[in-house]
C-alpha positions, -999 to +999 in steps of 0.1 A: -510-449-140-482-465-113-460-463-142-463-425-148-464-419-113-427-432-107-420-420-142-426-382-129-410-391-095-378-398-114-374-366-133-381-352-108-352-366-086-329-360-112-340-320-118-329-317-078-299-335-085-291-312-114-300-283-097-277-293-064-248-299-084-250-260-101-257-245-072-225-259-053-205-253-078-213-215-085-209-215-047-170-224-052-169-198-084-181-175-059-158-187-034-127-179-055-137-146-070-143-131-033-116-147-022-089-129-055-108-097-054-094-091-017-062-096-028-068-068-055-077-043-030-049-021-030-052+007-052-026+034-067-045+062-056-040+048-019+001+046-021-010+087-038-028+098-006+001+078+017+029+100+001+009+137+002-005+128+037+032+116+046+044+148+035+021+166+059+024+146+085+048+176+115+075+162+130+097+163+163+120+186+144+117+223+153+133+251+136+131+287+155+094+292+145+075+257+139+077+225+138+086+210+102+062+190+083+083+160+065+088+181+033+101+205+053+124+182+069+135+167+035+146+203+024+164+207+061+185+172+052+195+185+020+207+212+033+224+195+064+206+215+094+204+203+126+171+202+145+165+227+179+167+192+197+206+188+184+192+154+165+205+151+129+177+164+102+185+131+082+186+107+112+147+122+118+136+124+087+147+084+080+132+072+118+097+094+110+095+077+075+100+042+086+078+048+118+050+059+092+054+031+068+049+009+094+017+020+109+002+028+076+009-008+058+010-039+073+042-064+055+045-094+063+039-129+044+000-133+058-006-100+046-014-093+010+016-062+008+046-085+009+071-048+004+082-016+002+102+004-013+105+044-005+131+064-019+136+102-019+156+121-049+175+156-053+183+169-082+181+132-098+205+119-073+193+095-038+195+113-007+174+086+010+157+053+001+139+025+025+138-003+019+117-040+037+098-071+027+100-086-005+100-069-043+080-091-065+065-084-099+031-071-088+037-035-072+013+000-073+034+028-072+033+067-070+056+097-070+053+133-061+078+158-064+084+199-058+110+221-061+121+247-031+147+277-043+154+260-080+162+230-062+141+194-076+131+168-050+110+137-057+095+114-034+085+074-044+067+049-029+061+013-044+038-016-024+044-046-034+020-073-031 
């Protein structure tokens, strides 16, 4: 009876050794998938929403009635105007842009967007691109464009991560 005893006492050690060795090791499967699914959290409809919002978004330009909205102020660049604060229409549009992009996406290497790359486009030719971080293969991207008196405008916006 002794012998059975020990015999059961056995398998039964080995059943908790079994079972302690699964367990930590779906605890490090678990581990790893949290840990890549993070890195996966940027999505193309959030780069989307960046671009219309950005578009929106009223700047320190003011014509005679308002203040423009950065499309506005893209159309005001292309055709050369000057703000009612005597700055440049370009100079603003490039400084609000970059002051956007910055607040709205952290870039640096601890962060999972390692870059950026923004560029605007007039009748298929660049009137203004921006430029920081790194471009590496793995990027989510969008594009919206308009048109304003026959004339094309296109705005892109690439993270990289």
């Amino acid at each position: 009876m002794i012998r059975k005893f020990r015999k059961g006492q056995e398998e039964i050690v080995g059943f908790v050794v079994i079972v302690a060795i699964v367990s930590v090791a779906l605890l490090i499967l678990l581990g790893f998938w949290l840990r890549s699914s993070n890195e996966e959290a940027l999505e193309s409809y959030e780069v989307e929403n960046f671009i219309q919002s950005a578009l929106q978004y009223t700047t320190d330009c003011e014509d005679y009635m308002e203040f423009l909205s950065v499309q506005e102020l893209i159309i005001a660049c292309e055709e050369e105007r000057i703000c009612l604060n005597d700055r440049d229409s370009c100079e603003l549009l490039e400084d609000t842009l970059t002051n956007l992009i910055e607040k709205g996406w952290i870039i640096n290497e601890q962060s999972v967007i390692k870059g950026y790359q923004f560029k605007i486009m007039v009748e298929e030719q660049e009137k203004l691109f921006l430029q920081e971080g790194n471009e590496t293969g793995n990027y989510k991207g969008s594009f919206q464009d308009f048109a304003k008196q026959g004339v094309n405008y296109e705005v892109s916006f690439n993270i990289y991560y």
